[in-house]
Structures are given as structure tokens and as C-alpha cells.
C-alpha positions as CSV (number, residue, x, y, z in Angstrom):
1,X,0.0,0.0,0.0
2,X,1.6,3.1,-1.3
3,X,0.1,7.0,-2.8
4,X,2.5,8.8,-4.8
5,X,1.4,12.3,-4.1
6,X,3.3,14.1,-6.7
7,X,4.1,13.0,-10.2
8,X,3.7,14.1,-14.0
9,X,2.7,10.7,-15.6
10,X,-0.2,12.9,-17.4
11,X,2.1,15.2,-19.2
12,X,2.5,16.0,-22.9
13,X,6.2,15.8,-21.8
14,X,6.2,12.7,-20.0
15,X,9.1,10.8,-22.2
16,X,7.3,7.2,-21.3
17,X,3.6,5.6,-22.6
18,X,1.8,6.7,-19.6
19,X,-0.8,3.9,-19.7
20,X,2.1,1.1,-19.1
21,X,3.6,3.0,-16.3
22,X,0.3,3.1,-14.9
23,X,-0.4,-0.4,-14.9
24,X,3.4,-0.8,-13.4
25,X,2.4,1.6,-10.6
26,X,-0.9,-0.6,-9.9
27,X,0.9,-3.9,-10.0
28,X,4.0,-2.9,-7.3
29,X,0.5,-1.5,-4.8
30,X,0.9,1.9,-5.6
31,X,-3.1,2.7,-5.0
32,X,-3.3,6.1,-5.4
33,X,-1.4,8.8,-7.6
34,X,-2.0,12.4,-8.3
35,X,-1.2,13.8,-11.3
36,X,0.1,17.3,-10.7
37,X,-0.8,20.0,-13.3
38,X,1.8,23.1,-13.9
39,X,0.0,25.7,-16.0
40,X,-4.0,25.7,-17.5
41,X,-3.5,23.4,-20.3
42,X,-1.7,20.9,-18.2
43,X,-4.0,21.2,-14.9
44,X,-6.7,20.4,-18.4
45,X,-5.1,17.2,-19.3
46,X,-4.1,16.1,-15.3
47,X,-8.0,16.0,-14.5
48,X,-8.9,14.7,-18.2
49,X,-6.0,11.8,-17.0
50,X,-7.6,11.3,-13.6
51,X,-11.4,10.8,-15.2
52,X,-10.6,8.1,-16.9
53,X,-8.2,6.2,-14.4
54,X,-9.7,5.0,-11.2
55,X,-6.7,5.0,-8.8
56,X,-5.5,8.5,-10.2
57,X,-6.6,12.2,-9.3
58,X,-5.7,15.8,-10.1
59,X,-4.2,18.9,-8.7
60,X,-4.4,22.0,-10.5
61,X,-2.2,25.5,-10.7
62,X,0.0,27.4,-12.2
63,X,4.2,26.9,-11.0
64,X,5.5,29.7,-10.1
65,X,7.9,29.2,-13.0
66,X,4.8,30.3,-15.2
67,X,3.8,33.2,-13.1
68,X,4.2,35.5,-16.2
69,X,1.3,34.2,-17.6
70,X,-0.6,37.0,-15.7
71,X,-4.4,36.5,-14.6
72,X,-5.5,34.2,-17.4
73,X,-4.6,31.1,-16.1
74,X,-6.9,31.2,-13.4
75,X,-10.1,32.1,-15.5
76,X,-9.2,28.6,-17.3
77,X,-8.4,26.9,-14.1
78,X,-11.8,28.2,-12.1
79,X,-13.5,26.7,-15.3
80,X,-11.6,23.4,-14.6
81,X,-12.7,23.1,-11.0
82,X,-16.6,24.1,-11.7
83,X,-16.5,21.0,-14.1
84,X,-19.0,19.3,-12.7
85,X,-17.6,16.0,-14.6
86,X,-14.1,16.7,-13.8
87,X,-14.0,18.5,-10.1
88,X,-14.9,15.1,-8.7
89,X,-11.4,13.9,-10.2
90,X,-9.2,17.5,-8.7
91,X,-8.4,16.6,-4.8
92,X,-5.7,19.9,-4.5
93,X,-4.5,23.3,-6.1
94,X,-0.9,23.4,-7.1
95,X,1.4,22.7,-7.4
96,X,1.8,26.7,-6.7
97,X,4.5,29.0,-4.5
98,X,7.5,30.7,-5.5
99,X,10.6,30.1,-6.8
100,X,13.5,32.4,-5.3
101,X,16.0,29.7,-6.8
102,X,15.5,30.0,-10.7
103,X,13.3,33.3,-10.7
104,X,11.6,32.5,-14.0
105,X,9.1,34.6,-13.8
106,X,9.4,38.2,-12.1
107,X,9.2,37.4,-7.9
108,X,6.2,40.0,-7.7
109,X,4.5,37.6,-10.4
110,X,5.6,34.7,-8.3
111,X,3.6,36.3,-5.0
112,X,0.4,37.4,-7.2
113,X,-0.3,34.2,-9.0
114,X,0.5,32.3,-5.1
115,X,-2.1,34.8,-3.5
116,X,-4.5,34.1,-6.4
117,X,-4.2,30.0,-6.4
118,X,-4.6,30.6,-2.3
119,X,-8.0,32.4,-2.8
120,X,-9.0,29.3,-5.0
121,X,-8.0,26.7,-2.2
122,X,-10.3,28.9,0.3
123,X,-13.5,29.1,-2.5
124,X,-13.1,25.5,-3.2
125,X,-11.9,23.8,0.0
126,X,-9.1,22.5,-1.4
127,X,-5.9,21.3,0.5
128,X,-2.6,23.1,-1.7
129,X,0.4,21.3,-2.9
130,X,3.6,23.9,-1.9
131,X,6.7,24.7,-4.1
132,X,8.8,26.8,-2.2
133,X,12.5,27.4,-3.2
134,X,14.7,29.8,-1.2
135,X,11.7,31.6,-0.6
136,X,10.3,30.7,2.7
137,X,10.4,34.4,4.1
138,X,7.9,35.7,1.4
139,X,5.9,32.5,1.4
140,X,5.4,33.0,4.9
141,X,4.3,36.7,4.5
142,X,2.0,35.7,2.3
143,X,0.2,32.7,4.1
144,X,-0.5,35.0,7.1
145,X,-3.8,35.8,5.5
146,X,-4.6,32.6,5.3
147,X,-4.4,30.9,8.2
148,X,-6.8,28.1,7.6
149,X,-5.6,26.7,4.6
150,X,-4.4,23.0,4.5
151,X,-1.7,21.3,2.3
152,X,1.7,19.7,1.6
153,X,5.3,21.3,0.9
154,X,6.5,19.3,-1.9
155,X,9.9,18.1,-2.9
156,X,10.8,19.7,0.7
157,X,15.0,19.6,1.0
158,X,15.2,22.2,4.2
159,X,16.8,21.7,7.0
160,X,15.6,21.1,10.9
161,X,15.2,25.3,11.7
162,X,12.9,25.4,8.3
163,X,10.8,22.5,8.7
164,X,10.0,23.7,12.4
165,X,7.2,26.0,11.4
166,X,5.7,24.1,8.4
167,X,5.2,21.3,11.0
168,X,3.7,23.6,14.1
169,X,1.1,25.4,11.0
170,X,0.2,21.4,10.5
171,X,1.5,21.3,6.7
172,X,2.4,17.6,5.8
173,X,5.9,17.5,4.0
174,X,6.2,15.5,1.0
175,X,9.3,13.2,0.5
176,X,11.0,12.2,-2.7
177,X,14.2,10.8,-4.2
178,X,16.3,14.0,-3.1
179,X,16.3,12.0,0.1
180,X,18.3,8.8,-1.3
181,X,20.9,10.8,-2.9
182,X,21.5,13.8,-0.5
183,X,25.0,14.3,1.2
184,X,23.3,17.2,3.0
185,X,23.1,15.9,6.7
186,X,20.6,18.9,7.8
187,X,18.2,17.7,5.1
188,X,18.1,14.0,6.0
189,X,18.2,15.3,9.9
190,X,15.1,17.0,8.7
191,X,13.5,14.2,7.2
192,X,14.4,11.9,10.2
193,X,12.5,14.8,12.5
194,X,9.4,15.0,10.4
195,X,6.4,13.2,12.5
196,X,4.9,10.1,10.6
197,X,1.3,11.3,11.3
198,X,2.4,14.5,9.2
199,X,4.7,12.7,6.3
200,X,4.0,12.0,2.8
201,X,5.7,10.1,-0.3
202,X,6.2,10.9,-3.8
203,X,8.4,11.0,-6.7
204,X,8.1,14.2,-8.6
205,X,7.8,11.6,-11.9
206,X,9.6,11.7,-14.5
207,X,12.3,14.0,-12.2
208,X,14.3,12.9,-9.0
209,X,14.7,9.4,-9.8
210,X,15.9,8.0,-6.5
211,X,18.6,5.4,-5.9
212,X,19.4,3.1,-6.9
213,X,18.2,3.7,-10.1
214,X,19.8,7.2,-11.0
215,X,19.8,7.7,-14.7
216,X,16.4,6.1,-15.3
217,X,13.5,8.5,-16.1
218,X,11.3,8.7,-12.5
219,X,8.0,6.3,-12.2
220,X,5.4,6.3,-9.6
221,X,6.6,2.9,-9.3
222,X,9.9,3.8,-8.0
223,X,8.2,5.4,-4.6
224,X,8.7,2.2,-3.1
225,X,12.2,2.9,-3.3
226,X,11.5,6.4,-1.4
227,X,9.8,4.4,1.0
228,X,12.2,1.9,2.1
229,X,15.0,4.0,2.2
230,X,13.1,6.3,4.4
231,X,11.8,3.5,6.8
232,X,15.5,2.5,7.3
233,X,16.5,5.9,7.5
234,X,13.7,6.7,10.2
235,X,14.3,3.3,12.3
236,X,10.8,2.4,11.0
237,X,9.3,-0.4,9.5
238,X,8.4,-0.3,6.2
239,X,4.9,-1.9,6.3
240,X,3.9,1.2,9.2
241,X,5.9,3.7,7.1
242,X,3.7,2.7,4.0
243,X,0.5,2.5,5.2
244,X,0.6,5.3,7.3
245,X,1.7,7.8,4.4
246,X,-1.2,6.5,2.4
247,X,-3.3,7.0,5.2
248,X,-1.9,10.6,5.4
249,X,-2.3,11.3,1.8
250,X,-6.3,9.9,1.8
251,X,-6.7,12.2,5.2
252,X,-5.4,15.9,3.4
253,X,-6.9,14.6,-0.4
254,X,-9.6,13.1,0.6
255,X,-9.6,10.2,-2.3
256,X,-13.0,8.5,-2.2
């Protein structure tokens, strides 16, 4: 019993045939996946993906690598989640934040389109899936308004002092490769410190592909390999480590 709680399977970019990876995911007990959409078009296709696969569902947003797109996106993307086909099939907005690392798009874009996918979370009760990247200051600035809102920091790689606030608000943090291949010990201090009740797996598919299969283009699949080198990492065993992050990711997506 496994979730993988972040991957790109649905994408027009995914380099592999999405359907056999799939079936791959569903044979090694990986029982739920959510397909994470990165601008309107993609969000589109995620939820289009997610309707016609029973163990998949949808998050939609715009990265903050896109920001520059301006208002647009989210027209399109309100549209998405007032489908009353598709909606059923969208479980989170994001993945969304800012980006202080490769500033794409203009940091004041960054902010705007963050605020504006954080006013959609709060319309449509919707749990957020997090991209923060050197940018935890403004992020935080920005989240004081909304102090309700529910969701996971993906891909998180901080250290002990960074995570200490993300786990007092109640944000789950979401695991991935990175972990396996780290030589940072603050980031694998912080994932040893992370409580289980508030931890999450996933691979960031086709990206981060962990060890010991570096080289090879990321599967959902592969989030076993997350998971046992976490539960040795952690000290815990890997059937409680497993269940209990798919538990987790059913409790803040609410898959039905």
C-alpha cells in the first residue's frame, strides 16, 4: 500500500507511454497517484488523465515558473474546477508557491499568482500542494492571511530550523528521491525529524529518480524505493511507514 502524491505521468512531456507506467504503478501497490498539473493546459489534461483512471486524481495550478502568464490562467483553471464531470477527479491546487532559486518569472508575479491559487484553495476547500525554493520568508508573509488553509510542501530539502514551522502550522511535507541521494546531513536530519502522522511520499515523476536507479526516467513505481529507504532511515518499518503515508495522503486529499 503506497500513494505517490506528486508525479507528472499525465504530461504532454512525460518521455514514457503513460498507460504502461500506470499499470506498473498498480501492480507494485501503488493505490493512489495524483497527477500534478503546472500551467491551465496541463492542470486540463491532469484532470482529463484522472477521469478516466480509477486510482489517479488531479491537482491543479499554475508553477510559479509560469507566473508571467498574468491572470488568465486562473479564468481557465476556475472553469476546470466548476466541471461538474471533472471536479470530482481534482483533490488539491498546485502545485503553486514561489521560486526564489531560478526566478523564471518576475518574484512580484511569483507572489500574485500564489495569492490568487490561495484564494481558489479557500472558494473551493481545497488542500494546496507547496513549491517553495529559497523563498520561505515571502511565502510565509504571504500565508498569514490565510491561516486556515491546509496542504503539503512538496519536494521539501530544508533543513531542521525550516521545517519547524511548516510542521507547528500542520503542513504535511512530502518526500522524494532527493532524500536517497542527499550528502546534505541537515536535510536528512530534517527528514528523520518529520512526524509520521504528518509525512508524505512521492516521486516528482519523470524527475528525482531516486537510488538506486539514477539515470532512469522517474515512475510512480519507484516510490517504493522512497519508502524503504526512508523507513530504514527513520528506524521504521516499512509496512507502518507505507500504510501510514497513504493513510496521510487519503486524510489531506480526501480520495474516495
Amino acid at each position: 500500500m503506497l500513494s505517490d502524491t506528486h508525479c507528472h505521468i499525465h504530461s504532454r512531456d512525460f518521455p514514457l507511454e503513460a498507460e504502461t507506467v500506470l499499470a506498473a504503478a498498480l501492480n507494485e501497490g501503488v493505490d493512489n497517484l495524483i497527477c500534478v498539473g503546472t500551467d491551465a493546459a496541463d492542470s486540463r489534461m491532469a484532470a482529463e488523465f484522472a477521469d478516466k483512471h480509477e486510482h489517479c486524481w488531479a491537482s491543479v495550478g499554475l508553477h510559479p515558473h509560469d507566473a508571467k502568464a498574468g491572470a488568465k490562467p486562473f479564468k481557465e483553471l476556475r472553469v476546470l474546477l466548476s466541471d461538474a464531470e471533472l471536479s470530482p477527479r481534482i483533490v488539491a491546487i498546485g502545485e503553486c508557491g514561489l521560486d526564489y532559486y531560478y526566478d523564471y518569472s518576475p518574484r512580484a508575479q511569483q507572489q500574485a499568482a500564489f495569492q490568487s491559487q490561495l484564494e481558489l484553495a479557500v472558494e473551493f476547500d481545497l488542500p494546496l500542494i507547496f513549491h517553495v525554493r529559497q523563498a520561505f520568508a515571502d511565502f510565509w508573509r504571504i500565508m498569514a492571511d490565510f491561516p486556515d488553509v491546509r496542504g503539503v510542501i512538496h519536494s521539501f530539502s530544508g533543513n531542521p530550523a525550516e521545517l519547524k514551522p511548516l510542521l507547528e502550522r500542520g503542513f504535511f511535507i512530502g518526500l522524494n528521491g532527493i532524500m536517497t541521494f542527499t550528502k546534505n546531513d541537515f536535510q536528512l536530519a530534517a527528514a528523520k525529524a518529520i512526524p509520521l502522522k504528518q509525512l508524505l511520499l512521492e516521486t516528482d515523476a519523470p524527475f528525482l529518480t531516486p537510488v538506486p536507479i539514477r539515470g532512469k526516467v522517474n515512475e510512480p513505481r519507484y516510490v517504493a524505493f522512497v519508502a524503504s529507504f526512508l523507513a530504514e532511515l527513520r528506524q521504521e518499518r516499512l509496512s507502518v511507514l507505507a500504510k501510514t503515508t497513504s493513510n496521510n495522503a487519503a486524510k489531506l486529499f480526501k480520495f474516495k
